[in-house]
C-alpha positions in Angstrom: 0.0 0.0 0.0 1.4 3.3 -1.0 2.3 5.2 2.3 0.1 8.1 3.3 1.2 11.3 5.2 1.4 11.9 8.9 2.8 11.2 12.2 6.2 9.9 12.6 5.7 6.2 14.1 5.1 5.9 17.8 6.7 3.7 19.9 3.6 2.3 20.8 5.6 0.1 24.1 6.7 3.4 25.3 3.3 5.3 24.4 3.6 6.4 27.9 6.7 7.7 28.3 6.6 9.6 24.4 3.7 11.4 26.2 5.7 12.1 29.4 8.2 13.6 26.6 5.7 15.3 24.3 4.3 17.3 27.9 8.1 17.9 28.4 8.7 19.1 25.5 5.5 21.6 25.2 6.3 22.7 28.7 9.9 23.8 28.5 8.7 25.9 25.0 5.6 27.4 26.5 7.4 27.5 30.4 4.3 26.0 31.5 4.5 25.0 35.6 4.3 21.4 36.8 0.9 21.7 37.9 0.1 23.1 34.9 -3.1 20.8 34.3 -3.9 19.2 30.8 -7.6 17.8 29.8 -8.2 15.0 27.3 -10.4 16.3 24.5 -12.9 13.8 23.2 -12.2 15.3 19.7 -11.6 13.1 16.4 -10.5 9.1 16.2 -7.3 9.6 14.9 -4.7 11.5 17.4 -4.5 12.6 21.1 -5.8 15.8 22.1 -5.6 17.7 25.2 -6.8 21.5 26.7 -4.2 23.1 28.5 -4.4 26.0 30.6 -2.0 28.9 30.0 -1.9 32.4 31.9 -2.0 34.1 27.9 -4.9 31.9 27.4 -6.2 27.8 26.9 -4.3 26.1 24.5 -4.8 23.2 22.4 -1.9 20.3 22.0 -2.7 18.0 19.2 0.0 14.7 19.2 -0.1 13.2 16.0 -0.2 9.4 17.1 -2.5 8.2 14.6 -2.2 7.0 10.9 -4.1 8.3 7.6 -6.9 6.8 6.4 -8.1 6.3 2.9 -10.0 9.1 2.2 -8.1 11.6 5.2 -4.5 12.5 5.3 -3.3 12.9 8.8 -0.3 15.5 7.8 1.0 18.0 10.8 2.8 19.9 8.8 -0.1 20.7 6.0 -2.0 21.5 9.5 0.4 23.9 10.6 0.6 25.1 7.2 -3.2 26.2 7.4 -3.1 27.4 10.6 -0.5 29.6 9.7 -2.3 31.1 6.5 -5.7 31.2 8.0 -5.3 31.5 11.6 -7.6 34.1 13.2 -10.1 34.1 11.0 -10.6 30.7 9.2 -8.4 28.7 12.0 -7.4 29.1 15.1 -4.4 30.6 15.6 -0.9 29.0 15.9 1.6 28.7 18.2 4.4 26.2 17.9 5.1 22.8 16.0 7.2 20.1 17.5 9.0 17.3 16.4 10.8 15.3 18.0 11.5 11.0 19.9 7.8 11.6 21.0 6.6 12.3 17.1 5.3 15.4 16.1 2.3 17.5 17.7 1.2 21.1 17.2 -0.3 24.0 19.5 -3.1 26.4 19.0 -5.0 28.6 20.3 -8.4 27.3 22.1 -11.7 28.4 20.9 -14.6 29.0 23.0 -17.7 27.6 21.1 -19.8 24.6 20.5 -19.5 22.3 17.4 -22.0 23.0 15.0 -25.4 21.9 14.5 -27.9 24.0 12.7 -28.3 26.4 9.7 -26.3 25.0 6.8 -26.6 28.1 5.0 -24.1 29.4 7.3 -21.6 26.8 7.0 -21.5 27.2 3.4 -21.1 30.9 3.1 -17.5 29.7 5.6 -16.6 27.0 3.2 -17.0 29.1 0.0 -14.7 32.1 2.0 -12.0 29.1 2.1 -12.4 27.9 -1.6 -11.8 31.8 -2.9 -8.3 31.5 -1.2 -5.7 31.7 -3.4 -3.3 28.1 -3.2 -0.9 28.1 -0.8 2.2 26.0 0.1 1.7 23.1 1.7 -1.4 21.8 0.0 -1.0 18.8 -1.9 -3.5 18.0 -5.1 -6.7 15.6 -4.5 -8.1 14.0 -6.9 -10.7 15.6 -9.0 -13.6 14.6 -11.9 -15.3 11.3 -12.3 -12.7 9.0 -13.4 -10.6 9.6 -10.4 -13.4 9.4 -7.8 -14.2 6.3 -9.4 -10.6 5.2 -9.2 -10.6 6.1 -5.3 -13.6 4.4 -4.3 -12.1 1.5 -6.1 -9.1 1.7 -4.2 -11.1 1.9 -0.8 -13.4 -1.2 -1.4 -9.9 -2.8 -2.4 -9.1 -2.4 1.4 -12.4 -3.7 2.3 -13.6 -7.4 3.0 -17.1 -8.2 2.1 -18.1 -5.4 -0.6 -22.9 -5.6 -0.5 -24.1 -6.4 -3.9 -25.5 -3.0 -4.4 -21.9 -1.2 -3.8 -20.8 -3.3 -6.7 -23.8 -2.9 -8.8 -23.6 0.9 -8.4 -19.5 0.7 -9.2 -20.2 -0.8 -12.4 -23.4 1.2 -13.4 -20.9 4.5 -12.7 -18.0 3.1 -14.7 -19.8 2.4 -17.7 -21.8 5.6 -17.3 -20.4 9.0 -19.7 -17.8 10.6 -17.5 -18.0 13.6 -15.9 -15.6 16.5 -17.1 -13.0 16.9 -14.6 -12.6 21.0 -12.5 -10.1 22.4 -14.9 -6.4 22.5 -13.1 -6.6 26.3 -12.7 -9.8 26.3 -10.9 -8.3 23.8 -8.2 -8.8 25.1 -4.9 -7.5 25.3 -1.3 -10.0 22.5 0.3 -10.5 21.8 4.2 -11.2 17.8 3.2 -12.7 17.4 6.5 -15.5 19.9 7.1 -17.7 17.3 9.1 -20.3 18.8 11.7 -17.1 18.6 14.4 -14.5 20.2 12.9 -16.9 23.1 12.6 -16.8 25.1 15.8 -19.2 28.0 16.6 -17.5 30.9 18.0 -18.3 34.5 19.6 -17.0 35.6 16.4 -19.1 33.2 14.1 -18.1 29.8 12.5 -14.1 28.8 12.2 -12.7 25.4 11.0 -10.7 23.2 13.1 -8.7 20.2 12.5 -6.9 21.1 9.4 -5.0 18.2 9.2 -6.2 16.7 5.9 -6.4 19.8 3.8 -5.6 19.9 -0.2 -5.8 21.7 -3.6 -9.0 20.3 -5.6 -12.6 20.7 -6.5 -14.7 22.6 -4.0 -17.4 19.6 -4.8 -15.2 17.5 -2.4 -15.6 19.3 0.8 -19.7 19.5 -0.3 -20.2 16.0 -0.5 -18.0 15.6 3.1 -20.7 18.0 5.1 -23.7 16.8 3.2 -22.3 12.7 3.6 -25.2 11.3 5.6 -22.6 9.1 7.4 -20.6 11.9 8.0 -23.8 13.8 9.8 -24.8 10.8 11.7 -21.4 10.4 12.8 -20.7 13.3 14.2 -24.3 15.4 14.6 -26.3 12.3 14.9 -29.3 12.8 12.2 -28.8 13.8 8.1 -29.8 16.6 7.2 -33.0 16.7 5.0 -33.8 17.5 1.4 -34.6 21.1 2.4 -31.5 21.2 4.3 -29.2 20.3 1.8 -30.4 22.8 -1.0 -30.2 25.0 1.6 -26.9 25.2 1.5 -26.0 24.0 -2.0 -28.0 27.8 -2.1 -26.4 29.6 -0.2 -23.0 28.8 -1.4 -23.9 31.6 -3.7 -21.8 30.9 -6.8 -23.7 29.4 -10.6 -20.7 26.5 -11.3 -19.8 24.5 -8.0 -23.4 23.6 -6.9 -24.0 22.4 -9.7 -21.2 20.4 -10.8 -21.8 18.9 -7.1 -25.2 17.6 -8.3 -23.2 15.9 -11.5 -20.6 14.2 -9.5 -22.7 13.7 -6.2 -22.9 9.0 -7.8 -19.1 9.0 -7.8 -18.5 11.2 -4.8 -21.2 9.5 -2.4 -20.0 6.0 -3.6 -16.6 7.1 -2.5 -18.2 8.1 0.5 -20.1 4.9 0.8 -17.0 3.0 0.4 -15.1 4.9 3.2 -18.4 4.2 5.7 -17.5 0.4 4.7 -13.7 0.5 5.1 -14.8 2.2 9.1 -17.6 -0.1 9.7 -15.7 -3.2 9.2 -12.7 -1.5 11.2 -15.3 -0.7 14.3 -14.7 3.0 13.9 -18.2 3.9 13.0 -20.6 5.1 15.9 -23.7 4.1 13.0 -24.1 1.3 11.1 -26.3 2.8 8.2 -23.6 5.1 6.9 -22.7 2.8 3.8 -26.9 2.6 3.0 -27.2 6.1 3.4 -24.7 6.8 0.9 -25.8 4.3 -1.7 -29.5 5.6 -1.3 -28.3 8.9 -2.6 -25.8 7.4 -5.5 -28.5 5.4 -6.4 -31.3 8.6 -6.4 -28.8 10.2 -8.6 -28.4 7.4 -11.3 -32.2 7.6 -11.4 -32.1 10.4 -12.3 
């Protein structure tokens, strides 16, 4: 398997003392006190998180412990490498980058607010603000149009025991179907990847984007599908969002090209989707077991038609 971005390797026998380390090492840069006291965030399923008190101000510490999946990088530097860019406004702010026996782990700036949970109109007025950014280093290039969707699902059921009858059916029916023109190269755009319900956080200030570790260049369409993926919204909000809901937003993303190129590509990007809900449900990492139907239900609306 061709090796995906992210941590450095943990010693997973020593997981205890890298941490002792990593707390060492975040300490001695920040001067934090011994009794400086560090929560566990329940955020995510991939690294180790913690809130940490600070007299500037809370602080998050984010240890990258945890390995890329398919469809999500899990890339500190591409992370820092938004933060930096967008911090303040899009992202919380940044404060240091560490590397070291312990891996590698990044600190930000806390932010007071509540993941998010209502009016989609909103979040798509703050992911349309990040697709008018110009590129920016540290991105790399996702893959865009029909033909490499299809490809990626492919390569996710590959990784995947027991693939239903109507994945496989809907796989076929897609790659025999007229291909979808790909977003021309100069249109590619800085993407989140990851905009699910808890990576969006709802501040004093209005709505900013955390957890920017699986960001890219590519079609707008992508981070769409991710906050309109019914496994995606049971997964992290608990319930889809309905019909209304969903051109709603697709609405108030304001612009005549990307909604509706969404609506061509939605088959091969909600099969991909659907493949990625099988590749977690057969790894136990899904809190719902209907992701994978719910996905198929809307490739399968589309082919209709």
């Amino acid at each position: 398997m061709k090796e995906r971005p992210g941590a450095l390797p943990i010693r997973t026998s020593d997981i205890c003392e890298d941490r002792v380390e990593l707390r060492r090492a975040v300490s001695r840069a920040l001067a934090l006190s011994d009794d400086t006291e560090w929560s566990a965030m329940p955020l995510g399923k991939t690294n180790q998180v913690w809130r940490v008190d600070h007299p500037a101000g809370s602080l998050v510490v984010k240890w990258f412990t945890g390995e890329a999946t398919p469809l999500f990088d899990n890339d500190p530097f591409a992370e820092f490498a938004c933060l930096t860019r967008l911090g303040g406004d899009l992202a919380p702010r940044p404060v240091l980058f560490l590397s070291g026996l312990y891996g590698r782990a990044i600190v930000y700036r806390f932010l007071t607010g509540s993941s998010w949970g209502a009016d989609a109109s909103a979040v798509a007025a703050l992911l349309r603000k990040v697709h008018a950014l110009d590129p920016f280093r540290g991105l790399r290039q996702r893959p865009t149009g029909s033909a490499a969707l299809l490809a990626s699902a492919s390569a996710i059921l590959s990784e995947c025991g027991a693939v239903p009858d109507r994945m496989r059916e809907s796989l076929l029916r897609l790659a025999d179907a007229p291909g979808v023109a790909a977003l021309p190269a100069h249109d590619l755009r800085p993407l989140h990847g990851d905009p699910v319900a808890a990576n969006i956080v709802e501040t004093p200030q209005g709505l900013c984007l955390i957890d920017w570790q699986s960001p890219g260049l590519g079609d707008p369409c992508e981070d769409l599908a991710v906050f309109l993926s019914p496994s995606m919204q049971m997964e992290y909000r608990g319930a889809i969002l309905g019909h209304v809901e969903c051109e709603t937003f697709l609405n108030a993303y304001r612009d005549p090209v990307i909604p509706e190129r969404y609506r061509q590509l939605r088959p091969y990007l909600h099969l991909r989707l659907a493949a990625y809900a099988l590749w977690g449900q057969e790894r136990a990492r899904n809190q719902s077991d209907r992701g994978v139907e719910l996905e198929l239900d809307i490739v399968n609306s589309a082919l209709a038609g």
